[in-house]
Each structure stands twice: as structure tokens, then as C-alpha cells.
VEXDREN-2710 file (C-alpha; in Angstrom, 1 decimal):
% VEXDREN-2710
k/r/px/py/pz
1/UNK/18.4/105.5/-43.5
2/UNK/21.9/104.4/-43.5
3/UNK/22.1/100.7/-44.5
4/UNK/24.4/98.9/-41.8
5/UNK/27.1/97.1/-43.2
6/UNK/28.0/93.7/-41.0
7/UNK/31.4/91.9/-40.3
8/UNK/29.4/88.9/-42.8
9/UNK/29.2/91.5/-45.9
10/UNK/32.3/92.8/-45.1
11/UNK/34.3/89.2/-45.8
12/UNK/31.9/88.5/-49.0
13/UNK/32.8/91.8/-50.2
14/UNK/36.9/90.7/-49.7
15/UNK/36.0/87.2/-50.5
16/UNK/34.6/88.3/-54.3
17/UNK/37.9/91.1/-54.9
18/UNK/40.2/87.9/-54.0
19/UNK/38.4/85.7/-57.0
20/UNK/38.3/88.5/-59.1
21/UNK/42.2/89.3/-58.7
22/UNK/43.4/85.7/-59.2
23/UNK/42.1/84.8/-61.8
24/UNK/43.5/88.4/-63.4
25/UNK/47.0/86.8/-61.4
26/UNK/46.2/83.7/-63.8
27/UNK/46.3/85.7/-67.2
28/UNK/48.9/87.8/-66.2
29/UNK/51.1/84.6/-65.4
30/UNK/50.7/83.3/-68.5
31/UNK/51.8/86.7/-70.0
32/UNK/54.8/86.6/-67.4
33/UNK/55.4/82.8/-68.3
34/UNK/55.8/83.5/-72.3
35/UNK/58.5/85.8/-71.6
36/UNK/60.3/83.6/-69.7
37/UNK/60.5/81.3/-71.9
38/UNK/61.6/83.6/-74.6
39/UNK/64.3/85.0/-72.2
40/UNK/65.6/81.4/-71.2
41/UNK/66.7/81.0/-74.8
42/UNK/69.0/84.4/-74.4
43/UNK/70.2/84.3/-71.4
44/UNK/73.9/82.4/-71.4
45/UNK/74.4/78.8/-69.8
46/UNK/74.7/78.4/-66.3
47/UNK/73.5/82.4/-65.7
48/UNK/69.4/81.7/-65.8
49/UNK/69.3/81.1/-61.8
50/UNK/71.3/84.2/-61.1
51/UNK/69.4/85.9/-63.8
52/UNK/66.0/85.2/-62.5
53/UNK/67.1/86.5/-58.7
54/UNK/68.7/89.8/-60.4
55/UNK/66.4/90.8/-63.1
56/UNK/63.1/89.0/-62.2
57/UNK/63.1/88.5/-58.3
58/UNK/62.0/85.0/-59.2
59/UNK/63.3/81.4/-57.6
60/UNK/64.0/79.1/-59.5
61/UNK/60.5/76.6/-58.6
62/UNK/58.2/79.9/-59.2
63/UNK/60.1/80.6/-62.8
64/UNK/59.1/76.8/-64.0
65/UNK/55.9/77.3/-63.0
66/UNK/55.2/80.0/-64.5
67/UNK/56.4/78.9/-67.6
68/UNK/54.7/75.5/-67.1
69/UNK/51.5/77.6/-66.9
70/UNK/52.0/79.0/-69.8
71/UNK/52.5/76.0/-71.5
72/UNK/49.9/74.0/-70.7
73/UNK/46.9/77.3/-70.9
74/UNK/48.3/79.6/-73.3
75/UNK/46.5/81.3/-75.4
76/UNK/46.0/78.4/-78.1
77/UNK/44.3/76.5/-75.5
78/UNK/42.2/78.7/-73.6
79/UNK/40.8/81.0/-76.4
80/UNK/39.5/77.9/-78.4
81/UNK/36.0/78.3/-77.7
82/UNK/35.6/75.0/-76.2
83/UNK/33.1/75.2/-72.9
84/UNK/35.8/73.1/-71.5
85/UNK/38.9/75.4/-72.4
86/UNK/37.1/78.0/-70.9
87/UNK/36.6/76.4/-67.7
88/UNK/40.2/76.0/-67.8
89/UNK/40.0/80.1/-68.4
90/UNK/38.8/80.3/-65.0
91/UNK/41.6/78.8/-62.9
92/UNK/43.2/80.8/-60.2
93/UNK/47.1/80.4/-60.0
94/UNK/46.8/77.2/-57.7
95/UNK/44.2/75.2/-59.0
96/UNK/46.2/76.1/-62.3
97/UNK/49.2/74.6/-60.7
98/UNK/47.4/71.6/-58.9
99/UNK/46.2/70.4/-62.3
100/UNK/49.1/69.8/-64.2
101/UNK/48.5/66.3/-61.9
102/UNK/46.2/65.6/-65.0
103/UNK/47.4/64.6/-68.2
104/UNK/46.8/67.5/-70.5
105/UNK/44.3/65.7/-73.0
106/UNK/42.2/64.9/-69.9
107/UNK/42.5/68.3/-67.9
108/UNK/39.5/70.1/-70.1
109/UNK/37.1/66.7/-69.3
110/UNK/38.4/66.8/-65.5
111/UNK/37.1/70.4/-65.1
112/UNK/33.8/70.4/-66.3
113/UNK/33.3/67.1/-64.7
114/UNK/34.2/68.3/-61.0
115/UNK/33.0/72.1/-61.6
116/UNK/36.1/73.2/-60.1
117/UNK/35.7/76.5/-60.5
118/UNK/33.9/76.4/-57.0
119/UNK/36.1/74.2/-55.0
120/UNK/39.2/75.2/-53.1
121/UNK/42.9/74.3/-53.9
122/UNK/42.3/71.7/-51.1
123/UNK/39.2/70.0/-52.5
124/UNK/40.8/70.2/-55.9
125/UNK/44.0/68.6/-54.7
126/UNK/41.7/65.7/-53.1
127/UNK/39.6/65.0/-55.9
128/UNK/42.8/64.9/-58.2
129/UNK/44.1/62.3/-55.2
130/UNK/41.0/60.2/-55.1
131/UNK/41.1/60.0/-59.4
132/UNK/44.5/58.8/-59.2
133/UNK/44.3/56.6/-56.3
134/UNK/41.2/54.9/-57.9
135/UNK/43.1/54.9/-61.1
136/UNK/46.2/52.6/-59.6
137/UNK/43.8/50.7/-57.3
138/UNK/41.6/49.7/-60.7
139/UNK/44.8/48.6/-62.6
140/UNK/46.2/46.8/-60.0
141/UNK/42.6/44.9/-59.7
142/UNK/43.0/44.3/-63.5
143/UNK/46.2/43.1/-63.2
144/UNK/45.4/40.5/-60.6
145/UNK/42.5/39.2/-62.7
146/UNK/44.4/39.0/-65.3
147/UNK/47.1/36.7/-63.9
148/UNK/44.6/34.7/-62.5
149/UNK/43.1/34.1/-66.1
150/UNK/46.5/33.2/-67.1
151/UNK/46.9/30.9/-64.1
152/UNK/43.8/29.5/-65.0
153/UNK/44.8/28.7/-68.8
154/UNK/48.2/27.3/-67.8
155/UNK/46.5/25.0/-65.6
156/UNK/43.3/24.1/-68.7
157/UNK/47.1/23.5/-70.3
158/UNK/48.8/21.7/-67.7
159/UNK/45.1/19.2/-67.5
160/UNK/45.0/19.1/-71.4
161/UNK/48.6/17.7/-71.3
162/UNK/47.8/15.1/-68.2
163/UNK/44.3/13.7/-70.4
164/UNK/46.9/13.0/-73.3
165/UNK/49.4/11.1/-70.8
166/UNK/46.3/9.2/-69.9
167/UNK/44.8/8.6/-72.9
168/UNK/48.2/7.3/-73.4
169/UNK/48.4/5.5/-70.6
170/UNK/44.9/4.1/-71.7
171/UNK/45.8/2.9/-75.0
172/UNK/49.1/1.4/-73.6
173/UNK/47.6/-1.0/-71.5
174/UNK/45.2/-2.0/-74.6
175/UNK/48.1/-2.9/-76.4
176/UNK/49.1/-4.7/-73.2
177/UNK/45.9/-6.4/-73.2
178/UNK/46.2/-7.2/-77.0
179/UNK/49.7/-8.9/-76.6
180/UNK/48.5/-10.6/-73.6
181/UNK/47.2/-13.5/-75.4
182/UNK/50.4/-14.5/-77.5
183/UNK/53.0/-14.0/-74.5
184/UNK/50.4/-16.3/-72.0
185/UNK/50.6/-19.2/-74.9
186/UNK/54.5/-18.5/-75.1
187/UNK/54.6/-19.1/-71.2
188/UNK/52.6/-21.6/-71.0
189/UNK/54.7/-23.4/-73.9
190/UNK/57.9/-22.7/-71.4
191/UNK/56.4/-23.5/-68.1
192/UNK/55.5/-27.1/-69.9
193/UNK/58.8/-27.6/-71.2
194/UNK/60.5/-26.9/-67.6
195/UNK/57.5/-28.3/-65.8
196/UNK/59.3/-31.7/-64.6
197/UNK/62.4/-29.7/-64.4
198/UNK/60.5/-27.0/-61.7
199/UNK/57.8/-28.7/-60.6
200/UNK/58.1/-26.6/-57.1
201/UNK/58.8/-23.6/-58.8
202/UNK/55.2/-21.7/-59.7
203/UNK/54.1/-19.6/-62.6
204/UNK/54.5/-15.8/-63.3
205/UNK/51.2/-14.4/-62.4
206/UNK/50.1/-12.5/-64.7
207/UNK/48.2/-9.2/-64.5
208/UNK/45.1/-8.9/-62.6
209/UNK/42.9/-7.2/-65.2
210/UNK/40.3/-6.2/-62.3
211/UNK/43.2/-4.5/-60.5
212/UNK/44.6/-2.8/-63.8
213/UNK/41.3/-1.0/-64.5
214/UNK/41.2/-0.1/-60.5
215/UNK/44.4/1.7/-60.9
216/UNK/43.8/3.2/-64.0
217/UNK/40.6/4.7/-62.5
218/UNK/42.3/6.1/-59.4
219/UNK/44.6/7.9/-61.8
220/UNK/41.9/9.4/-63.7
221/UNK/39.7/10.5/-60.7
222/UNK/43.2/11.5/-59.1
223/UNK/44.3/14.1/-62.2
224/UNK/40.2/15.1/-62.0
225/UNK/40.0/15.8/-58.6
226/UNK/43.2/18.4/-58.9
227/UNK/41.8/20.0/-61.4
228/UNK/38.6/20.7/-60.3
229/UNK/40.3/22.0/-56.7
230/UNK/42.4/24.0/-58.7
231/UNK/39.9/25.3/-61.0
232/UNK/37.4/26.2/-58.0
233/UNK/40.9/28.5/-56.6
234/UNK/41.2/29.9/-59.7
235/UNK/37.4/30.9/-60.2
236/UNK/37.4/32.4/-56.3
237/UNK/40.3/34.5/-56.8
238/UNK/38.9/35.8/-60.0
239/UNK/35.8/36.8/-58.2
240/UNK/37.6/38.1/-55.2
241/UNK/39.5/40.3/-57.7
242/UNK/36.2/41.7/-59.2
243/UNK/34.1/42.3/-56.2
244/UNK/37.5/44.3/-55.0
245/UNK/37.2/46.7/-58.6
246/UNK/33.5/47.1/-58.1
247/UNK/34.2/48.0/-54.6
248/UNK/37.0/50.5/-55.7
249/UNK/35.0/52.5/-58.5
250/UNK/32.0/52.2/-55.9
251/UNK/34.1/54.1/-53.1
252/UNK/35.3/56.2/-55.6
253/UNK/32.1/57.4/-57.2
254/UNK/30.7/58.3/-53.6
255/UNK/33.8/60.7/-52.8
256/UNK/33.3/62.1/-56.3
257/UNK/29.4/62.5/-55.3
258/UNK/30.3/63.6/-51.7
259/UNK/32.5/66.1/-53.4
260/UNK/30.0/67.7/-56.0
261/UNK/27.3/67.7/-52.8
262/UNK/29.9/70.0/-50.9
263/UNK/31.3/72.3/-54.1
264/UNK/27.1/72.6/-54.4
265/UNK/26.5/73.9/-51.0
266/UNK/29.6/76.2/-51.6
267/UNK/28.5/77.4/-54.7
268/UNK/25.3/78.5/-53.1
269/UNK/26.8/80.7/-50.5
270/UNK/28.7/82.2/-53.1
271/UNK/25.8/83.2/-55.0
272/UNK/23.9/84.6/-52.0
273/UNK/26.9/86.5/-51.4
274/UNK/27.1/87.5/-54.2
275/UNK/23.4/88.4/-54.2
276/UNK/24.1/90.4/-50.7
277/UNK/26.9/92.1/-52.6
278/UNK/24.6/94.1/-55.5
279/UNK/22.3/94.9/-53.4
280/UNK/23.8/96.4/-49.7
281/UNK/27.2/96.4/-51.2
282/UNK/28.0/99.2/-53.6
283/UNK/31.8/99.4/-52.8
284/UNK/32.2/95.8/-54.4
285/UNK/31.1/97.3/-57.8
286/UNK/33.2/100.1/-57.1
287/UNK/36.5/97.2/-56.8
288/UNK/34.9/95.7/-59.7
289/UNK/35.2/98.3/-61.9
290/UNK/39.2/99.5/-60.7
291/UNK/39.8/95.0/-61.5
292/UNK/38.7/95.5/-64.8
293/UNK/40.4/98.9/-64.9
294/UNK/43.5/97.5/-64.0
295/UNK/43.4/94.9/-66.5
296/UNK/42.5/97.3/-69.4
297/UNK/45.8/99.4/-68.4
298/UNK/48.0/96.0/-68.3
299/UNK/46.9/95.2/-71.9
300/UNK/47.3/98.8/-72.8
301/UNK/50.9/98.9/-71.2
302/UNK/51.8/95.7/-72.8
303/UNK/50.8/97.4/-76.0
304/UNK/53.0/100.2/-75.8
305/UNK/55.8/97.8/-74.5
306/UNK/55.8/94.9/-77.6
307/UNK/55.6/98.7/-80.4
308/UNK/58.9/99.8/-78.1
309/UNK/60.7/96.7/-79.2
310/UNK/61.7/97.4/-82.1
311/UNK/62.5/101.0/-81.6
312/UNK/64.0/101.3/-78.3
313/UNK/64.6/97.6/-76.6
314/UNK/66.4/99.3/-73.9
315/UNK/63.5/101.4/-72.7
316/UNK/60.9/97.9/-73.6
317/UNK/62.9/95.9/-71.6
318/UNK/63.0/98.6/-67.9
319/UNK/59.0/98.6/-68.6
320/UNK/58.9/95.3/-68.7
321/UNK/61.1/94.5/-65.2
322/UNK/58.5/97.2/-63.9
323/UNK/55.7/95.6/-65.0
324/UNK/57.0/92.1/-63.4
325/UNK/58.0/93.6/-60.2
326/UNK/54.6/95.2/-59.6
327/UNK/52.8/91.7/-60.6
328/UNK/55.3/90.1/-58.1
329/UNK/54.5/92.4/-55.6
330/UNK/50.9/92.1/-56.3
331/UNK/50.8/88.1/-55.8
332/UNK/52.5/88.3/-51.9
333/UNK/50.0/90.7/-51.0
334/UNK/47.1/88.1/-51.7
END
């Protein structure tokens, strides 16, 4: 009995040759993007624009890209053996692209971490967003607690400098207290002499000792009061600022968690797509087998092409324009 084959089976079947042939896209980029760069260096000044529309068929935007890409996952990078680097192996052309977001010492970590190779360019482009949003909104909460520990010192400052004006202030008003004695005989020695002469004049009063240690004790409690209003600021806004960065990396962890929940569920469909495809599918193994066909001749014709160098550059050159107009071709199609 014929096995029927559904509309479901159909678009796994198309889903799986569309993963297969991007990341073959991928390694034939970086291929594409090494010669670029060798040809940049050739080509005269002022002529690589006009060169790439002539010869290549390439813009400008899709030329820096390419060699961007094959830059940051040549061959050094991706054939290191490192679980991570080969994560990186994986990419399809626009997750490729949407990574060079992340700093290249932090791309390999960034991979395994989000298990990119089942999300979309769209989840990959939010996740990159949510890191670097995160990232600023962190640093700015460190920066504001930060400036309100430096607030807070100048002020500890700014109250060590008014305890030294009172101390002083205190030590003043001893020696006041001290000399207080010698200038009371002096006046009283005066006021007798010109007693008869003033007799309806009166005294100088002198300080009110009760009234000097009053004022000098509203001063203190005054410069102790402001500081322990400022100081109670200070200590809020400090908080404030580090409830804000625990909110922040709390948010942020939940959209990373959110994220690996959906890439999960996606990962899972793939699989029991994939588990449809080898059994009621034949024709995917079939597409299978012409991918990695296609890819064995590429690496056979890129052979030939690099031993014609030397011998006939004319000839190595026309294969290699072919050979980049057919990969062209190749990437509108998808």
C-alpha cells in the first residue's frame, strides 16, 4: 500500500533541504569572502565598487559581509575543535551575520549558551537585544551606585571637615573661658577707677556661660541633624539603585529562560520532523545525498581551480566568476 504523503510532510521535507543548504551557503561564503579579500588588495583605488557590480554581481553591503564572515569564522576559528567553534560551524548566513553584534571573544560562549542552532534569525536578533539592553541597563545601575558612594564620601568629608570647625569652635571658647578671669579683674579695675566719673553708666555684661554652652549645642545638634538627613538620602538611593540591578538581571534571566523554553519546543518539532522524514519520507534522503553531492563537487572544483593558478590564471579566474555566479544565484533562490 502506497504510503500517503500529507501537505505537513511535504513542508518538513522543504523545511530540512532549506537547513541543510544554508549552512552549505555558510561555508561557501566564507570561501567567497577569502577571495574577496585577496581581490580587494589588486583591484586599483576607487575601481572596487564598479569591480564588484562587473565581475562579481555583488553590492557593495553584501561584499563586506561576506568578507566580514570570513573574518570572524574562517577556517582558524571554526576547525579548532572547540564544542563551541563548532556551534559557530553551524550558523546559517544570517544568524552568521546577526552575531557579529557580539564581541568576537564572547560569540563561541554566546552560542552554546542560547543553543542557537534552533532558533530563528528573529529570536537570535532578540536575545542578542535583550543581552545588550541588560548589559547598558546593569552599567548604568552601577554607575548610579557608584556616584551615590562618592556623594556619600564627599559628604563623610564635608561632616569630618564641620567636626574639626567645631572642635574648633569648642576649644576657642575654652580659651575664652580661660582668659575670662584676667580680663573680668582688668574691668573691674577700670569700672572702679571711672566709677564716680560714670556712676549712671553700667558695666559690660559679660558672657552668659549658660547661654554659650546652649548655642554651642544647637550647633552641634544642627551639623548632626544634616548629616544624618543626608546620610539616610544617600543610603535610599543606594538601595533604590540595587533593587533596580536585581530587577534588571531578574527580567533579563526570565527572557533568557522564556527563550530556551520556546528554542526547546522548536527543537522538538524539529526532531519529530525529522523522525517523520526517515521513515515516510525517502525523497529527503534522496536531497540529502545530491547536498552532500554538491558540496563534494564544490571542493573538487575548487581543487582543480587553486592547481590552475599557476598554470593558466586566465582560465582559474573564468572558473572562478562561474563558480560565484552560480553561488549568487543559488542564495536568491532560497
Amino acid at each position: 500500500m502506497t504510503k500517503v504523503r500529507d501537505a505537513e510532510i511535504i513542508a518538513a521535507e522543504i523545511s530540512a533541504i532549506k537547513e541543510q543548504t544554508k549552512r552549505f551557503i555558510l561555508s561557501a561564503s566564507i570561501e567567497i569572502g577569502q577571495r574577496l579579500t585577496e581581490a580587494k588588495d589588486l583591484v586599483q583605488h576607487g575601481e572596487w565598487s564598479r569591480w564588484l557590480l562587473e565581475k562579481c554581481e555583488f553590492s557593495q553591503r553584501t561584499a563586506d559581509n561576506l568578507m566580514r564572515i570570513y573574518r570572524e569564522y574562517g577556517n582558524t576559528e571554526i576547525e579548532s575543535g572547540d564544542p563551541n567553534s563548532q556551534t559557530l560551524a553551524n550558523l546559517t548566513y544570517s544568524q552568521a551575520i546577526a552575531l557579529f553584534a557580539i564581541p568576537s571573544d564572547e560569540r563561541a560562549d554566546f552560542a552554546a549558551d542560547h543553543d542557537i542552532g534552533s532558533m530563528s534569525s528573529r529570536q537570535l536578533r532578540e536575545a542578542i537585544q535583550a543581552k545588550e539592553k541588560a548589559e547598558k541597563e546593569k552599567e548604568e545601575a552601577e554607575k548610579k551606585a557608584e556616584e551615590i558612594q562618592n556623594k556619600l564620601e564627599g559628604t563623610n568629608k564635608l561632616l569630618e571637615i564641620a567636626n574639626e570647625g567645631r572642635d574648633k569652635l569648642q576649644q576657642a571658647l575654652k580659651q575664652s573661658d580661660d582668659s575670662k578671669t584676667s580680663a573680668e579683674i582688668q574691668a573691674n579695675q577700670e569700672i572702679q577707677k571711672l566709677k564716680e566719673e560714670l556712676a549712671s553708666a553700667k558695666a559690660p555684661l559679660s558672657p552668659d556661660p549658660a547661654e554659650v554652652k546652649r548655642m554651642k549645642e544647637a550647633v552641634r545638634k544642627e551639623i548632626e541633624a544634616e548629616y544624618q538627613k543626608e546620610s539616610e538620602q544617600l543610603s535610599l538611593e543606594k538601595k533604590t539603585a540595587e533593587e533596580k540591578a536585581a530587577e534588571i538581571e531578574k527580567k533579563y534571566r526570565e527572557k533568557i529562560k522564556a527563550l530556551k523554553l520556546d528554542k526547546e519546543s522548536i527543537l522538538e518539532r524539529q526532531k519529530a520532523a525529522e523522525k517523520q522524514l526517515s521513515t515516510m519520507a525517502p525523497e529527503a534522503h534522496q536531497c540529502t545525498a545530491y547536498l552532500n553531492s554538491i558540496q563534494q563537487n564544490f571542493q573538487n572544483i575548487r581543487s582543480i581551480v587553486n592547481s590552475l593558478k599557476d598554470k593558466n590564471p586566465e582560465m582559474a579566474q573564468k572558473l572562478n566568476t562561474g563558480m560565484k555566479t552560480i553561488l549568487t544565484q543559488l542564495l536568491a533562490q532560497i
